[in-house]
MITORLUM-373277 format. One record per residue (C-alpha): residue in one letter; z, x, y. Coordinates in Angstrom, 2 decimals. Layout:
BEGIN
 resn      pz      px      py
    A       Z       X       Y
...
// end
This chain:
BEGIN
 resn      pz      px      py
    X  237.04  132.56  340.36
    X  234.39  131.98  342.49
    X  234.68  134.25  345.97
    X  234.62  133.07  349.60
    X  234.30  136.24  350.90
    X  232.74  139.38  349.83
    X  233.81  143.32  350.27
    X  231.74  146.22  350.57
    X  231.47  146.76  346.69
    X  230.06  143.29  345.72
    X  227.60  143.32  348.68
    X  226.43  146.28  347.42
    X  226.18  144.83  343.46
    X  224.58  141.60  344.92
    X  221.91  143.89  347.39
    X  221.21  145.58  343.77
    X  220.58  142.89  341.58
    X  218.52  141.08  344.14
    X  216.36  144.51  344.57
    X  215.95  144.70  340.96
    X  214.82  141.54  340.38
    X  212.26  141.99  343.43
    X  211.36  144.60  341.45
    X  210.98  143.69  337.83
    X  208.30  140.61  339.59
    X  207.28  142.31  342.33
    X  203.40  142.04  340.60
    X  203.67  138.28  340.48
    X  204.52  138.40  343.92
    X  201.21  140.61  344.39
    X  198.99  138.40  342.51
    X  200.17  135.50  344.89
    X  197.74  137.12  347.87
    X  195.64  134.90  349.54
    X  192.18  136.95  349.55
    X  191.24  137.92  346.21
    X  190.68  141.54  346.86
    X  192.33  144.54  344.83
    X  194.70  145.25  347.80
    X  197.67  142.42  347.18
    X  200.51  144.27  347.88
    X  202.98  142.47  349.63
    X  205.55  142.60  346.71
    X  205.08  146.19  345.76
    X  205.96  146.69  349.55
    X  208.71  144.56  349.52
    X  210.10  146.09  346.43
    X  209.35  149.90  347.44
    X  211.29  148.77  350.52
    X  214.02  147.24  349.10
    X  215.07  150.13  346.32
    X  214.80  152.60  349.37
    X  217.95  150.13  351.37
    X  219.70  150.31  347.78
    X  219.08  154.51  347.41
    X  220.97  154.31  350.63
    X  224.10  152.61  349.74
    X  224.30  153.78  345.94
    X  226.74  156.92  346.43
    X  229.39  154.11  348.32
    X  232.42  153.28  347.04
    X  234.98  151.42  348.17
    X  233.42  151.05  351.71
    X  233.35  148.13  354.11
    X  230.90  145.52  354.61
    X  230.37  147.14  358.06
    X  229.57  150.62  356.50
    X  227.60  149.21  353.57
    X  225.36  147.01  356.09
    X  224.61  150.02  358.22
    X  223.85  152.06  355.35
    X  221.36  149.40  353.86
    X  220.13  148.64  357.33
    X  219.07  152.34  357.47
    X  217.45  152.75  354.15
    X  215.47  150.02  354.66
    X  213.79  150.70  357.92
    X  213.12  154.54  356.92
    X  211.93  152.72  353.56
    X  209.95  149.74  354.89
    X  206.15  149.74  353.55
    X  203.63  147.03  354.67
    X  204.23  144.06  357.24
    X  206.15  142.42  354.44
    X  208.37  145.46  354.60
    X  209.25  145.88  358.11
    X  209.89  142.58  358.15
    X  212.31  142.33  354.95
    X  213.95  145.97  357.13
    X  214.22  143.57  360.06
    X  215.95  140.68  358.29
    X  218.31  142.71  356.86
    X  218.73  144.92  359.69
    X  220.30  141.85  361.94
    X  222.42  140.59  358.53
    X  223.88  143.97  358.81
    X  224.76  143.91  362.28
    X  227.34  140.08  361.39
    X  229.74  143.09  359.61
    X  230.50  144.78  362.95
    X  234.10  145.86  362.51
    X  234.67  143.89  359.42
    X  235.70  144.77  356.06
    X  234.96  141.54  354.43
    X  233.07  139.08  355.37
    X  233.25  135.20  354.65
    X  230.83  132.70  353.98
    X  230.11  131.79  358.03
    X  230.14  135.51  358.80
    X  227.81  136.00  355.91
    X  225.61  133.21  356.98
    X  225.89  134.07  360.43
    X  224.07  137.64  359.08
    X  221.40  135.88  357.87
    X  220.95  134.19  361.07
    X  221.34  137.16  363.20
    X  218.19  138.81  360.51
    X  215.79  135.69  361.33
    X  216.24  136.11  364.75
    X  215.46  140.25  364.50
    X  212.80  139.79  362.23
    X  211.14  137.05  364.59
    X  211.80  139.28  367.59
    X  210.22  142.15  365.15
    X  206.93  140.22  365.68
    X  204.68  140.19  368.08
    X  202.74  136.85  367.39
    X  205.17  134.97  364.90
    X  202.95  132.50  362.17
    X  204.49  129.99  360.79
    X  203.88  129.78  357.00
    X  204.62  133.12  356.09
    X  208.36  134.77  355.09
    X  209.50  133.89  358.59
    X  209.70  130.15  358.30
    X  211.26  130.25  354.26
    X  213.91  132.67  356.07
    X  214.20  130.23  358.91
    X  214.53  127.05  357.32
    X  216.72  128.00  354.04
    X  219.27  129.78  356.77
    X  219.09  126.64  359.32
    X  220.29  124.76  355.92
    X  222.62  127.06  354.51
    X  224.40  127.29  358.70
    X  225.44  123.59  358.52
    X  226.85  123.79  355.10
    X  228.88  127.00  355.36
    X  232.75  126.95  356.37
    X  235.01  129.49  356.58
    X  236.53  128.35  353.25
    X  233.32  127.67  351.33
    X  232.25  129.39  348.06
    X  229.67  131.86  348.92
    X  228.09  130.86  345.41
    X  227.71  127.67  346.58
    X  226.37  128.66  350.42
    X  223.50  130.90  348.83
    X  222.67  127.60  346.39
    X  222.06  125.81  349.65
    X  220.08  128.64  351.10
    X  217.95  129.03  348.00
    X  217.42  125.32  347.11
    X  215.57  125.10  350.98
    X  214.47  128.41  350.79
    X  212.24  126.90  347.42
    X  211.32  123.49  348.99
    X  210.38  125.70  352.51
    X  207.75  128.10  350.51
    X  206.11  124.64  348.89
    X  205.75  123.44  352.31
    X  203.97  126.90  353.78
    X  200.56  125.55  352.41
    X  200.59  122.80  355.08
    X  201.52  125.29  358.00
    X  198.77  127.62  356.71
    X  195.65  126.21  356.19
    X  194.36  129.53  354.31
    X  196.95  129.21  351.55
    X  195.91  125.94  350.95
    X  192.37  126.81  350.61
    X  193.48  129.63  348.38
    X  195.87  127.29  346.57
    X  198.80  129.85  346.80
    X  202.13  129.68  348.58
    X  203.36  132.62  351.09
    X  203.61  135.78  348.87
    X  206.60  137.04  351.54
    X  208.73  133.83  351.04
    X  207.92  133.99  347.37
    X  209.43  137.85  347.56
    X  212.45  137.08  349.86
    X  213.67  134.19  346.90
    X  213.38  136.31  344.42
    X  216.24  138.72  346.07
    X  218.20  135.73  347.24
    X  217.67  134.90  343.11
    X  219.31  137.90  342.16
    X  221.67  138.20  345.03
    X  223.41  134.55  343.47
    X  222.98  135.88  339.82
    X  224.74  138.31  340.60
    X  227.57  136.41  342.39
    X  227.66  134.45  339.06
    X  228.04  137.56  336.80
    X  224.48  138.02  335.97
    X  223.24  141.30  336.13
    X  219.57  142.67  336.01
    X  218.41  146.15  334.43
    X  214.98  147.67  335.87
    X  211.99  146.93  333.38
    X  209.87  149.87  332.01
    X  207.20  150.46  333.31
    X  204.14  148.08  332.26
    X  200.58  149.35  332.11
    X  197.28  147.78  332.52
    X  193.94  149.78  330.85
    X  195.39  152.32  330.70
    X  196.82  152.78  334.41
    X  200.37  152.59  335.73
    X  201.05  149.81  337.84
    X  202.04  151.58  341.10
    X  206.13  151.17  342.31
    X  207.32  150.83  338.45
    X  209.41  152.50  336.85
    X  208.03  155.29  334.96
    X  205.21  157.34  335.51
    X  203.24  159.60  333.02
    X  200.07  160.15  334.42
    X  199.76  158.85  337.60
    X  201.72  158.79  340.70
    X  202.97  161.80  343.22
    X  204.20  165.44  342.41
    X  207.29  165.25  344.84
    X  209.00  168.19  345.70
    X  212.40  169.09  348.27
    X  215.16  171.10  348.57
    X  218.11  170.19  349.95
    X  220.91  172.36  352.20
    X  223.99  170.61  350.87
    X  226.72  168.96  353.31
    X  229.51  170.71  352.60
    X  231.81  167.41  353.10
    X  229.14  164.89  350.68
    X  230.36  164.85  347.09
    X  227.18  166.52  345.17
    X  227.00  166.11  341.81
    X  223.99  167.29  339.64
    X  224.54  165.06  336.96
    X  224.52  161.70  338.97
    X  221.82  162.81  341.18
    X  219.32  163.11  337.83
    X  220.80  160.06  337.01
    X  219.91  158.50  339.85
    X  216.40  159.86  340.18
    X  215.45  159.19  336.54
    X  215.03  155.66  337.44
    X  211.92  156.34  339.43
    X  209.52  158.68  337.42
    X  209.19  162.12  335.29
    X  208.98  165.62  334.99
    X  212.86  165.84  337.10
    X  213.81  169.46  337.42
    X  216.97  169.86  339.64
    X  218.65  173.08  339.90
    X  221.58  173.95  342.38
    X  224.15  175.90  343.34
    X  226.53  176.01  345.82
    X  224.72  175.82  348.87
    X  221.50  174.40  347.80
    X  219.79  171.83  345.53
    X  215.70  172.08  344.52
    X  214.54  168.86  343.26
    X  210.81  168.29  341.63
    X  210.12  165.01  340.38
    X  206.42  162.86  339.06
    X  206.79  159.24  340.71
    X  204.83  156.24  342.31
    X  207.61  156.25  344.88
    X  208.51  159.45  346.71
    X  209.84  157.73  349.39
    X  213.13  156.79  347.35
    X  213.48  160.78  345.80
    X  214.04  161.26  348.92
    X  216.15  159.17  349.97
    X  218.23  159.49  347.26
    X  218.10  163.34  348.43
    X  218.70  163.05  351.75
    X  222.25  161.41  350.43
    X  223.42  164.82  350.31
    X  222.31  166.79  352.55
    X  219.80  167.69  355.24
    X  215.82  168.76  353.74
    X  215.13  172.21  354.28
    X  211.60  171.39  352.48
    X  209.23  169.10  351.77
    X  206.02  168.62  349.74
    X  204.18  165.44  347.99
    X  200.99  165.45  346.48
    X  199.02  162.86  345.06
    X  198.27  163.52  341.39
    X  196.38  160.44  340.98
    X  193.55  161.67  343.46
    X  194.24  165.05  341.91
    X  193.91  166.48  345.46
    X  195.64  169.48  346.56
    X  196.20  168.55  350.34
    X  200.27  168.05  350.63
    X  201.44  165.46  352.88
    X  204.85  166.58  353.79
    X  205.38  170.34  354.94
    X  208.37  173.15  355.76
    X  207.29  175.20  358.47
    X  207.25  177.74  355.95
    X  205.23  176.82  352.84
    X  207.19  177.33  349.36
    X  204.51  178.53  346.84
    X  206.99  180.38  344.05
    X  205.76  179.08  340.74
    X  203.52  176.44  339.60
    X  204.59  173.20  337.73
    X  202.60  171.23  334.92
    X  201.10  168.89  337.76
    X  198.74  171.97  338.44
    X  199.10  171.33  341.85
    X  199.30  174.37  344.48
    X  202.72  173.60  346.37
    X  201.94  176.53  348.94
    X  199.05  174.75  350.71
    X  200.12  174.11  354.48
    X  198.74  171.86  357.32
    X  200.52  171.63  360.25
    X  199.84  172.91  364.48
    X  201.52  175.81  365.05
    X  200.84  175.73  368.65
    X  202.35  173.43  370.97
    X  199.52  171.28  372.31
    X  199.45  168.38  374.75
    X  197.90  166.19  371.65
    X  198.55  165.66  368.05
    X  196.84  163.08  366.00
    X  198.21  161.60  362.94
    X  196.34  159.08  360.80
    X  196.59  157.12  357.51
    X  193.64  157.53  354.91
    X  192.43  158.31  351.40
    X  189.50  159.57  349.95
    X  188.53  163.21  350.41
    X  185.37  162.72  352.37
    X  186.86  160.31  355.09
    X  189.67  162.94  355.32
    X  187.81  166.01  355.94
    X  185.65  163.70  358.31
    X  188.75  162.98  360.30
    X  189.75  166.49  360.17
    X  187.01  167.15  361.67
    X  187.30  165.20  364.36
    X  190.34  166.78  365.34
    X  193.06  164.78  363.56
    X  196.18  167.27  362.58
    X  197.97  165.48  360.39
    X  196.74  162.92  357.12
    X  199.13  160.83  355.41
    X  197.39  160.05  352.41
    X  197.64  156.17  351.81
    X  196.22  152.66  353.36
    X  195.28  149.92  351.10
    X  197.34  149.33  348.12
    X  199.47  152.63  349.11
    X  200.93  152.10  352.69
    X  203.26  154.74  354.20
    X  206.87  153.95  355.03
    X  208.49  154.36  358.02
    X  209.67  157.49  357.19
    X  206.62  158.98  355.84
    X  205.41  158.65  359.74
    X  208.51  160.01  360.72
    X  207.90  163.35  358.92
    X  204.77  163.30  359.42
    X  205.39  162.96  363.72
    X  208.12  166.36  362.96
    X  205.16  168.15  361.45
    X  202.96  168.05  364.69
    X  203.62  170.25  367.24
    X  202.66  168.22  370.30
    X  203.87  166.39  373.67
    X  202.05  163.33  372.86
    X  201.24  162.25  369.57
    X  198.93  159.35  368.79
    X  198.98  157.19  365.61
    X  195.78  155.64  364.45
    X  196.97  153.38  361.24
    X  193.30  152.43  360.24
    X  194.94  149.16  358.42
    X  196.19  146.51  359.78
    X  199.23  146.37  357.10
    X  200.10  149.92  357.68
    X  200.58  149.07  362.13
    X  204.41  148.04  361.87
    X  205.68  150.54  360.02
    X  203.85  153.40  362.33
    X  204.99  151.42  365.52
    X  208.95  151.46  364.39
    X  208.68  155.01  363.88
    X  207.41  155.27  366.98
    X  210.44  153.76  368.02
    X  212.67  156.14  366.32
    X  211.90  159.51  368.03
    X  212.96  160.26  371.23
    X  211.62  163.25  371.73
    X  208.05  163.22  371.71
    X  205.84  160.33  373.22
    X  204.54  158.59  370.18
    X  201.41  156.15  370.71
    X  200.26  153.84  367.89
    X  196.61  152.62  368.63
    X  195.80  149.36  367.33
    X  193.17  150.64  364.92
    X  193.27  148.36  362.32
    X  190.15  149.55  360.15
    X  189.19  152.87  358.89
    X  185.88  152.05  361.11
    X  187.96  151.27  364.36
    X  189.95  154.68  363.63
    X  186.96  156.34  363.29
    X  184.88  155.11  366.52
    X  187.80  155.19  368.55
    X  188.00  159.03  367.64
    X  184.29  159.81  369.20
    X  186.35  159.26  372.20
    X  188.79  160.91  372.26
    X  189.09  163.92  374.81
    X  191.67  166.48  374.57
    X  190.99  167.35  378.23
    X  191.58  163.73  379.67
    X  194.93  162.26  381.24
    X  197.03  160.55  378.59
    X  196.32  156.68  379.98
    X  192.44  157.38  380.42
    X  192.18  158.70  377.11
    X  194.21  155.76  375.48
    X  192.50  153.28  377.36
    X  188.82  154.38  376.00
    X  189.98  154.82  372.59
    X  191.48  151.00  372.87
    X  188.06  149.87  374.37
    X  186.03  151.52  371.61
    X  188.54  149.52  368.96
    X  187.80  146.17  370.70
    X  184.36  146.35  370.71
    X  183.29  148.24  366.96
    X  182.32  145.82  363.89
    X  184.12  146.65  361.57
    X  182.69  145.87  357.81
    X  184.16  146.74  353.82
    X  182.16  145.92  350.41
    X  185.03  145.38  347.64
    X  185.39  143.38  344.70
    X  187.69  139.99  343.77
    X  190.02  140.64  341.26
    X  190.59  136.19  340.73
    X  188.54  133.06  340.79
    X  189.23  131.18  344.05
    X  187.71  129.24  346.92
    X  187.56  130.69  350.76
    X  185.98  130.09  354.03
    X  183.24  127.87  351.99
    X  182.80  130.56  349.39
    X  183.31  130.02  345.88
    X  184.51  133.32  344.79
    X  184.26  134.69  340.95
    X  186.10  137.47  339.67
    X  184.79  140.68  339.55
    X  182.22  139.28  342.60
    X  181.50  142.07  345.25
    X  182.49  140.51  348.46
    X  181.06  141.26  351.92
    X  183.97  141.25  354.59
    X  183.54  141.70  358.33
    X  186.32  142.16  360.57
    X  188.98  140.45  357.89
    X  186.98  137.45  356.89
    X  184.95  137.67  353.85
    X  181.64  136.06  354.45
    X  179.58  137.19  351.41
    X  179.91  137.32  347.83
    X  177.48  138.10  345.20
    X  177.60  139.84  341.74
    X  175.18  142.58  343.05
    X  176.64  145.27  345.19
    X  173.58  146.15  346.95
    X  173.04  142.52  347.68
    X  176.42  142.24  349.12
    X  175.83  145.21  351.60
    X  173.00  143.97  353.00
    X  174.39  140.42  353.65
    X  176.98  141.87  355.48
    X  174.43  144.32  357.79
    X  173.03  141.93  358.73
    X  175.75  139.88  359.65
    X  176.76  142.99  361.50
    X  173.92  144.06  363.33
    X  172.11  142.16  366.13
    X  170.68  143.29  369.50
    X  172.74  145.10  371.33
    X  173.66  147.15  367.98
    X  172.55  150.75  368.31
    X  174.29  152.88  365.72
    X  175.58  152.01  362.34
    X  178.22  154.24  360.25
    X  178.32  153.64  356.24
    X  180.99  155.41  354.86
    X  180.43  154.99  351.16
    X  183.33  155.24  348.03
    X  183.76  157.53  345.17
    X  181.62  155.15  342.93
    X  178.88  154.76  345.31
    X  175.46  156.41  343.99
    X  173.34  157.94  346.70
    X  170.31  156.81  345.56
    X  171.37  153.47  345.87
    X  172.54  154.73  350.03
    X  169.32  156.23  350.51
    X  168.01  152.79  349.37
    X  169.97  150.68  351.65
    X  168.98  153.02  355.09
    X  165.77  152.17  353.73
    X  166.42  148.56  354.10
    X  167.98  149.32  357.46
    X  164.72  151.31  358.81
    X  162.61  148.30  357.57
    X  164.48  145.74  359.32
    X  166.70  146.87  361.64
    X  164.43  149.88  363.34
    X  166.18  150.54  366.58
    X  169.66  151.13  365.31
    X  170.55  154.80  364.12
    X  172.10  155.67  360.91
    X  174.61  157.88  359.65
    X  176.21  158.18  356.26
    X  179.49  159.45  355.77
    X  180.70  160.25  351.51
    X  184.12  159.36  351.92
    X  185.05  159.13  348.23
    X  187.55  156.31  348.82
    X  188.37  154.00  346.05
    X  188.57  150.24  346.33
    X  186.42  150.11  348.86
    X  182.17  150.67  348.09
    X  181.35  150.41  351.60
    X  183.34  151.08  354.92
    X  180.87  149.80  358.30
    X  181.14  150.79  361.38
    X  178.72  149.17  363.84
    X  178.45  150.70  367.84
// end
């Protein structure tokens, strides 16, 4: 019989099989990204973001659609990885909040959730586009709101939903001039029907199981499955609630689903959990399920770095574990101070370069690895400060750093609007530990506005853009998010985009280069620079970063 109404269990099995299917096509949602660089992660986001909401309701049974909502609602904002993320959080956030009081819901009061999410999500926004996963959400709810009754077949309300939701995400092309250029529809919308997919399979008795993981040359696509070689050595222990129901057996259970190498041992009082996985933001979530973290370490095995990026005041270091890594290394202020800065970045030369520059805290991530929510959140506990100030250094990592922000109360959180590893960087010369809060934000912000910013990457697809006919495996030049260069020589790429970059009132450039960058070939290019661009000073920074050959900062 088909329902027209739901209960906490079966919003929690249709939640699931949605995720899951998310997450067994989350890469064909990547591969729908407009520019063809190596960063198109909007469904590994979504995905990452999603299993976190479902790590969150997974120990409920029995429970109402009010408590199940809030739960998912939760998960997914302390889980939410990338734009794409915070807004999937946020359109979920507002479904949840239709269950207020209720223990099941019908098919108005279900459609009136989705309504109440588009209007969250939109509010979540500072500068709404049409085109993107707002307008499929929009549309495909406007649809499914003067179909539903009170009576009506859920099954047959999420039909309506997904049969506008489909014809919406053909139409984004026309609101969006760049997918049509890139002849691609809105990666978002494409992600949001694929949950609303397995949300109605589901209804219908269709269930999903999570694919293994699927490799690619020999690397692990990051957010599957399973991980062998590459992903993050993630370590906790947890000071068990007393009143939660802990079993050991369903917790490995529950964690084998995301990676390797699980040790849990436990007793009465306490549970220590190590674990190899892509996403260490579900471990521990699924940890913090029973109980509150009385430590916390991740390191990044595929970097094979030994910095850790989430700390106990008091550094475990008993043992060592095959991952080689040394769990004892701590980085945090001790000493209350009227500043703390946090910022996002990989690559062991830009990181000791912001560490030197006074930054206290790295969260090892940015392009294809952006932080969750939560991951700030820790990451604002660690530093012992008054005022703390976030510098993202990508634009796709802002949202989640500003709704952490949002989330403490009791430290003054600023998130700069330093959307480049080059903006991060310049607006860091300014900074002064000595200044008033305000002046000190309000240089930094000038310094953002006015830098070039400039990255040398590669395509990873054939396509056409801003005039450009791209190949793969092209190096493309890219100034302040538009790509206007691309050539099959790297060198030749660089130097299309400095001088793009450079003009008159240019005085010093910054060329931060990656981890399969040769010097000679740097020394070469300041050459070039000397030669034709005399009165502008250089400096060259080895940040080691992948993806990216060349990171530009022009002053």
């Amino acid at each position: 019989m088909s329902p027209n109404a739901i209960d906490g269990n079966l919003l929690k099995t249709i939640i699931r099989n949605g995720s899951i299917n998310l997450k067994n096509n989350h890469q064909e949602i990547n591969d729908l990204n407009v520019f063809p660089v190596p960063d198109g992660d909007t469904g590994s986001n979504m995905q990452s973001t999603m299993m976190s909401g479902v790590a969150s309701i997974e120990s409920l049974e029995d429970a109402s659609v009010e408590k199940i909502g809030k739960a998912l609602s939760r998960g997914l904002l302390m889980g939410a990885r990338g734009n794409s993320g915070v807004i999937l959080s946020q359109l979920f956030s507002g479904f949840a909040k239709a269950f207020k009081d209720l223990t099941t819901a019908d098919s108005v009061q279900f459609v009136n959730g989705l309504k109440l999410g588009v209007e969250q999500a939109y509010g979540a926004v500072i500068n709404p586009v049409e085109g993107t996963i707002l307008t499929v959400a929009r549309e495909a709810v406007d649809k499914a709101e003067a179909f539903a009754k009170e009576d009506s077949d859920i099954i047959d309300v999420m039909k309506v939903y997904l049969e506008e939701a489909h014809a919406s995400l053909q139409r984004t092309p026309d609101l969006l001039p760049v997918l049509k250029e890139s002849g691609v529809v809105d990666s978002g919308g494409a992600g949001l029907i694929v949950i609303a997919e397995g949300m109605l399979d589901a209804l219908e008795g269709k269930m999903y199981e999570e694919e293994k993981v699927r490799k690619e040359k020999g690397k692990t696509h990051a957010f599957d499955t399973e991980v062998t070689e590459f992903g993050y050595c993630t370590e906790f222990i947890i000071q068990l609630n007393p009143e939660k129901k802990f079993n050991k057996d369903k917790l490995v259970k529950q964690l084998s689903r995301l990676g390797d190498s699980i040790v849990v041992v436990a007793d009465e009082e306490i549970c220590k959990v190590h674990i190899h996985t892509v996403t260490p933001g579900d471990a521990l979530n699924i940890g913090q399920i029973y109980g509150e973290f009385a430590n916390l370490k991740i390191e990044n095995m595929t970097l094979q770095h030994t910095e850790t990026l989430l700390h106990s005041a008091q550094a475990n270091g008993e043992g060592e574990h095959a991952c080689g890594h040394d769990h004892g290394h701590n980085f945090r202020v001790e000493t209350k101070k009227k500043y703390g800065i946090i910022t996002v970045v990989n690559g062991d030369g830009l990181k000791a370069m912001f560490q030197e520059m006074g930054v206290n805290y790295i969260i090892d991530g940015g392009q294809t690895m952006n932080p969750s929510t939560q991951d700030f959140i820790d990451a604002i506990d660690q530093v012992n400060a008054d005022n703390i100030l976030i510098i993202p250094n990508n634009k796709n990592v802002f949202l989640s750093a500003e709704h952490a922000a949002k989330n403490i109360e009791d430290k003054n959180v600023i998130v700069l609007p330093a959307k480049t590893i080059p903006q991060g960087y310049v607006s860091l010369t300014m900074f002064d530990a000595n200044q008033e809060l305000d002046e000190t934000i309000e240089e930094m912000k000038e310094l953002i506005n006015h830098v070039k910013s400039g990255e040398v990457t590669y395509a990873v697809r054939d396509t056409a853009i801003n005039g450009l006919e791209i190949k793969k495996d092209d190096y493309l030049g890219i100034e302040d998010g538009d790509i206007i260069a691309s050539e099959s020589d790297r060198y030749e790429t660089v130097k299309k985009l400095m001088d793009k970059l450079i003009d008159d009132d240019s005085e010093i450039i910054t060329i931060m280069y990656g981890a399969d960058v040769d010097e000679k070939e740097v020394e070469k290019l300041r050459a070039y620079i000397e030669e034709t661009h005399s009165e502008v000073e250089i400096e060259t920074v080895a940040g080691e970063q992948d993806i990216y050959a060349y990171l530009l900062a022009v002053e």
